[in-house]
ROSE-4610 file (N, C-alpha, C; in Angstrom, 1 decimal, always signed):
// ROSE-4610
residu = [X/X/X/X/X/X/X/X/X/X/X/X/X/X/X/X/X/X/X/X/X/X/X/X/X/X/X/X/X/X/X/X/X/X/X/X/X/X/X/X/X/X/X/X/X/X/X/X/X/X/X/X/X/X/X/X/X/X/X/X/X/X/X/X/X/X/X/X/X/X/X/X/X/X/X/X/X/X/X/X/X/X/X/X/X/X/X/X/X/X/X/X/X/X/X/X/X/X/X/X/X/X/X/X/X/X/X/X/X/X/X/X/X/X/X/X/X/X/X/X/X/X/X/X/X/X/X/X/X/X/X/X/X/X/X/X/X/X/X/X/X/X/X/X/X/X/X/X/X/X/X/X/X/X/X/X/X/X/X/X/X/X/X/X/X/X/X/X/X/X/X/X/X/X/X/X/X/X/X/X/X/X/X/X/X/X/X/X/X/X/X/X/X/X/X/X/X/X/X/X/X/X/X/X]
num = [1/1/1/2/2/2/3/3/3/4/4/4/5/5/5/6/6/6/7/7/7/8/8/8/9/9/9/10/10/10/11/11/11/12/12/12/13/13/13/14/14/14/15/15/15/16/16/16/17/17/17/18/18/18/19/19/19/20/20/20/21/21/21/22/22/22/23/23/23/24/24/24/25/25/25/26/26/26/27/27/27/28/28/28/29/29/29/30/30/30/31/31/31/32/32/32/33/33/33/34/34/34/35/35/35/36/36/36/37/37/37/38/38/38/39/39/39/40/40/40/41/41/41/42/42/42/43/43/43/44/44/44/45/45/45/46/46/46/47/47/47/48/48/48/49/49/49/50/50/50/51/51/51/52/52/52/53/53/53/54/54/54/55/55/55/56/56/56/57/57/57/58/58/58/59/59/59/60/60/60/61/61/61/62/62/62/63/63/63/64/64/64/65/65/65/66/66/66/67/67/67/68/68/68]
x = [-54.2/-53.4/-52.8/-52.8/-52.1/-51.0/-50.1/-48.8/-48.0/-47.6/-46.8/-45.9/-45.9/-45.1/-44.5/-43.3/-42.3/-42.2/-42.3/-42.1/-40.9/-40.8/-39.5/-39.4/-40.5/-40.1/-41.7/-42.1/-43.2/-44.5/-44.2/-45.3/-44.8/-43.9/-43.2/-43.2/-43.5/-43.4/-43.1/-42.6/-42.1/-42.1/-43.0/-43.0/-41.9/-42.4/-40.8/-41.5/-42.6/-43.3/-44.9/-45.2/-46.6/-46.8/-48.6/-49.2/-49.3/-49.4/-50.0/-50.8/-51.5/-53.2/-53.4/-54.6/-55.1/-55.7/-55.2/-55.9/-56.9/-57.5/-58.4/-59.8/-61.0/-62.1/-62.4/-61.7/-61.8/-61.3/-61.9/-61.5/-60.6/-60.5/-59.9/-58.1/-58.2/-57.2/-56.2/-57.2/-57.0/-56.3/-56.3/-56.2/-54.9/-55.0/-53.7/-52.3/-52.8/-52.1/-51.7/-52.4/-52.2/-51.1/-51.6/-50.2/-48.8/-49.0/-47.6/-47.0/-47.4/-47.1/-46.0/-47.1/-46.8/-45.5/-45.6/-44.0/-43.1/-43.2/-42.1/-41.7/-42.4/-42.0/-41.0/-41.2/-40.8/-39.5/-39.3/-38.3/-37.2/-36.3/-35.0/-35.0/-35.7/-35.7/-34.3/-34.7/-33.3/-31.9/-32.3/-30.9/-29.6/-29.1/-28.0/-27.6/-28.7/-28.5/-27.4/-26.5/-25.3/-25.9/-26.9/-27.4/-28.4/-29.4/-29.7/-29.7/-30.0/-29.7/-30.1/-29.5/-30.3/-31.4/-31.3/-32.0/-33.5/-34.8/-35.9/-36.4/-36.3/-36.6/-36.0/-34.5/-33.8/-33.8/-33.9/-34.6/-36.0/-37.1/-37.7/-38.1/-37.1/-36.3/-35.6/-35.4/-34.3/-35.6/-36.4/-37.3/-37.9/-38.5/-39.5/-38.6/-37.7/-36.9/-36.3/-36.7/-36.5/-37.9/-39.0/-40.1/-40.6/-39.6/-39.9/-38.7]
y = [-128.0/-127.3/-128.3/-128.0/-128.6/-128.4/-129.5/-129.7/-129.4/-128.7/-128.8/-130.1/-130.8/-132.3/-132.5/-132.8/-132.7/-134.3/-134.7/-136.1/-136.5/-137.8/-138.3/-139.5/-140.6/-141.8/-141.5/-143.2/-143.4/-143.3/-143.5/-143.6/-142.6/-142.5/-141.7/-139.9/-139.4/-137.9/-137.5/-136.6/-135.9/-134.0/-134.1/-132.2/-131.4/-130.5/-129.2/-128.1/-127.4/-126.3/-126.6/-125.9/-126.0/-124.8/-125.2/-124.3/-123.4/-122.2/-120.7/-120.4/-119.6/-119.9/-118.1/-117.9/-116.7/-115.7/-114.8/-114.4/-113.4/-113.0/-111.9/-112.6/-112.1/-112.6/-111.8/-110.7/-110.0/-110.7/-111.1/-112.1/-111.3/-109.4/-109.1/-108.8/-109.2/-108.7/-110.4/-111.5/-112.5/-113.2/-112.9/-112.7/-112.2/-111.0/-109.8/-111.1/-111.6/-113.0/-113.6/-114.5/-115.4/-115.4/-114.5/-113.6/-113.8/-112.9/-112.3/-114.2/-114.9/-115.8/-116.8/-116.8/-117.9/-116.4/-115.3/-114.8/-115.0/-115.2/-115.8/-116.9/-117.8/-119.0/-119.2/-118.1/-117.9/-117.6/-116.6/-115.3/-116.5/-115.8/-116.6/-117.7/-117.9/-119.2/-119.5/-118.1/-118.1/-117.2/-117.2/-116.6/-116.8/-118.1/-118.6/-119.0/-118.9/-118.9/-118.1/-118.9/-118.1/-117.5/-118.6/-118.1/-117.2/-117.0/-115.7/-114.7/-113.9/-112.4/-112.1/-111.3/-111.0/-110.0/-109.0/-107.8/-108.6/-108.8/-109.5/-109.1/-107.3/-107.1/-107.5/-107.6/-108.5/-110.2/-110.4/-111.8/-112.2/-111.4/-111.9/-111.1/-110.3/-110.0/-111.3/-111.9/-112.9/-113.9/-114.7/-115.3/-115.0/-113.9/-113.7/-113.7/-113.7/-113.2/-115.2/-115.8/-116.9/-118.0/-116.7/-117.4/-117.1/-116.2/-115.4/-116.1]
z = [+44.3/+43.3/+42.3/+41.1/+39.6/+39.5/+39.5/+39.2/+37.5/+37.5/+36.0/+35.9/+35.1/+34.9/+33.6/+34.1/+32.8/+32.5/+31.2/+30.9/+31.0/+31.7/+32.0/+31.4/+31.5/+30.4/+29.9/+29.5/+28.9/+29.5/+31.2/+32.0/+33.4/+33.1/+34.5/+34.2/+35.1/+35.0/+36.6/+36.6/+37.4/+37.6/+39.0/+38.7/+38.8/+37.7/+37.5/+38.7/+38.4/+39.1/+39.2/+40.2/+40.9/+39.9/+39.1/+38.4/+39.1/+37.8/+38.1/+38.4/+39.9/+39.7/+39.2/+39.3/+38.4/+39.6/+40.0/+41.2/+41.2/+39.8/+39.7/+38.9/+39.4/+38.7/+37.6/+37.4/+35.7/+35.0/+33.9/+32.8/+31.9/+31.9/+31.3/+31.8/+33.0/+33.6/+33.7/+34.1/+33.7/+32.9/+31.6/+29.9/+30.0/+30.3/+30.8/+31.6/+32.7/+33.7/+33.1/+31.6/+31.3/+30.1/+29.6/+28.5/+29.1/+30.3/+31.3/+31.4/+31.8/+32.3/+30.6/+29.9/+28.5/+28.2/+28.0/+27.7/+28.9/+30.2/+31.0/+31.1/+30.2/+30.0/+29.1/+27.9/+26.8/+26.6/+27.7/+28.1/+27.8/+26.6/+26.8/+26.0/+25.5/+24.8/+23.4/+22.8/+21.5/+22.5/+23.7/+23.8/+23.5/+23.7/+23.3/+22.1/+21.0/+19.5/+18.9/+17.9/+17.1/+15.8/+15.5/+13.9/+13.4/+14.7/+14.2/+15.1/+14.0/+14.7/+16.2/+17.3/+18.2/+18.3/+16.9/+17.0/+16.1/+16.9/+16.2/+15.3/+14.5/+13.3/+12.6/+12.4/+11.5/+11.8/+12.5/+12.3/+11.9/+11.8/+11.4/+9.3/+9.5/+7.9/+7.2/+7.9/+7.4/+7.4/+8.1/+8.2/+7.2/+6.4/+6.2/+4.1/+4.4/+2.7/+2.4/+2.9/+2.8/+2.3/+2.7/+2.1/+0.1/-0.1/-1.0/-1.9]
């Protein structure tokens, strides 16, 4: 089993979590696993942000009027 390793110096790393393994041999449902997993990683990431919006259509309104 593959270790997830978080870098600690230049040559040192150290594991945070034991990888994900994939437990279905449908590639479609697999795909489906792999998704689920990279948004639980995800989950939470801007939560504690002041600056922008919490509601994601207006944030990505504000993103997107800044390009303009």
């Amino acid at each position: 089993m593959s270790t997830l390793m978080k870098e600690v110096g230049a040559d040192d790393c150290e594991p945070i979590a034991p990888a994900p393994t994939l437990n279905s041999p449908d590639p479609l449902v697999a795909a489906r696993e792999r998704r689920f997993l990279a948004l639980r990683a995800a989950e939470g990431l801007w939560k504690d942000r002041t600056d922008i919006p919490k509601d994601g259509v207006e944030a990505q309104e504000q993103l997107r009027s800044e390009w303009h």
